[in-house]
C-alpha positions in Angstrom: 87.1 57.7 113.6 91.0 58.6 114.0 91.6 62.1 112.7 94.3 62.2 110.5 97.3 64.0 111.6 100.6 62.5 109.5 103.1 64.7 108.3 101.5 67.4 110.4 102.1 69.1 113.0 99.7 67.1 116.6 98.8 68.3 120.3 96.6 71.4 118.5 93.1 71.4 117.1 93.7 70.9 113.4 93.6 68.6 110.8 95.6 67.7 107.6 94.5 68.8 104.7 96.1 68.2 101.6 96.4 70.8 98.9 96.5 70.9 94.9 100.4 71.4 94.7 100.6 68.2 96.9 101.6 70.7 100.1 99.5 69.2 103.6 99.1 72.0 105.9 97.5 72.0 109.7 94.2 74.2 109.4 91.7 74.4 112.3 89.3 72.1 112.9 86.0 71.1 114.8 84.8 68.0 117.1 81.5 67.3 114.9 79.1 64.9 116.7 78.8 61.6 114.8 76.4 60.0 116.5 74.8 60.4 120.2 74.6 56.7 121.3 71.5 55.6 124.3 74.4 54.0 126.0 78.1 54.9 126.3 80.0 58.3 124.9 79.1 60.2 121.9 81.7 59.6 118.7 83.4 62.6 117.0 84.9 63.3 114.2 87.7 66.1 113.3 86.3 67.9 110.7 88.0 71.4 109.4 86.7 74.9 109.3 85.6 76.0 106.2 86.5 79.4 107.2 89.5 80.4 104.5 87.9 82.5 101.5 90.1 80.9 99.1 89.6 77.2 99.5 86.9 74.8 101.1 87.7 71.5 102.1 86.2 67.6 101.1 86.8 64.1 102.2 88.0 61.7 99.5 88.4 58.9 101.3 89.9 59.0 104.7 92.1 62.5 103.9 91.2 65.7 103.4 91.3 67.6 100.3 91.5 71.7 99.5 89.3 72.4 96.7 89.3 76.0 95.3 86.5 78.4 96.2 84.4 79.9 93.3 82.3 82.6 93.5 81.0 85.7 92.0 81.2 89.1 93.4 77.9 90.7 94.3 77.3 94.6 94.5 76.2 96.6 97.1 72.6 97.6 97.6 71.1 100.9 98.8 69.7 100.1 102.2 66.0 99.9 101.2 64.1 103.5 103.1 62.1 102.7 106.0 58.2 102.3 105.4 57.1 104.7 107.1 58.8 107.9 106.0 56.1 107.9 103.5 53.4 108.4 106.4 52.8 111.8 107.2 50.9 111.1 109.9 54.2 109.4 111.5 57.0 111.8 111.0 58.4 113.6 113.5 57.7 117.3 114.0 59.7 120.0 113.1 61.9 121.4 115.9 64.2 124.2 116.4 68.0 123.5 115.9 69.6 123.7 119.5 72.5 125.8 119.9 74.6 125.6 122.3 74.4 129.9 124.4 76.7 131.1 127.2 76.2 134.3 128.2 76.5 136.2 131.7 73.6 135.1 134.4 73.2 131.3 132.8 72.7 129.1 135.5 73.0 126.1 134.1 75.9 127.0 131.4 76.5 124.9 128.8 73.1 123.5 128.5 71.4 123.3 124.9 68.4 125.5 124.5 66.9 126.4 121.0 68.0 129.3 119.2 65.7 132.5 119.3 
């Protein structure tokens, strides 16, 4: 199957869609495997991305058509808490809070050591 490319722009991978308003625009596209023949090459077709959030795209026919997304909005969720914070068996233990100490004779200044 011939992708169809009138009244758009050719030598890039996109197809022509046509939109509500009767505008075609160029939008990119995608070789999708047709068939995969015992003998001889494998047919294609040009297919276009459904990758914009406002429109998805349909074949009537042999042309492309933009057809308007709908969609709710979903909220958020809390991440759910891990399992096993309710454990006590596996929690960590309770540790010191390193500080970070210079002080005159430190041999290896800089390093983290917990406060006294």
């Amino acid at each position: 199957m011939q992708p169809r490319l009138a009244d758009c722009a050719e030598g890039w991978m996109a197809v022509c869609v046509e939109f509500p308003n009767g505008f075609r625009r160029d939008v990119p596209s995608q070789l999708r495997p047709l068939s995969e023949p015992l003998d001889g090459m494998p047919e294609y077709e040009q297919v276009p991305l459904n990758c914009d959030p406002c429109w998805r795209y349909e074949r009537v026919g042999s042309r492309w058509i933009a057809v308007r997304r709908h969609a709710a909005v979903t909220t958020l969720q809390q991440p759910v808490a891990e399992w096993w914070r309710s454990i006590e068996q596996m929690r960590e233990p309770a540790s010191p809070p390193l500080t970070l100490r210079h002080g005159p004779g430190d041999d290896d200044a800089g390093a983290l050591r917990p406060a006294a």
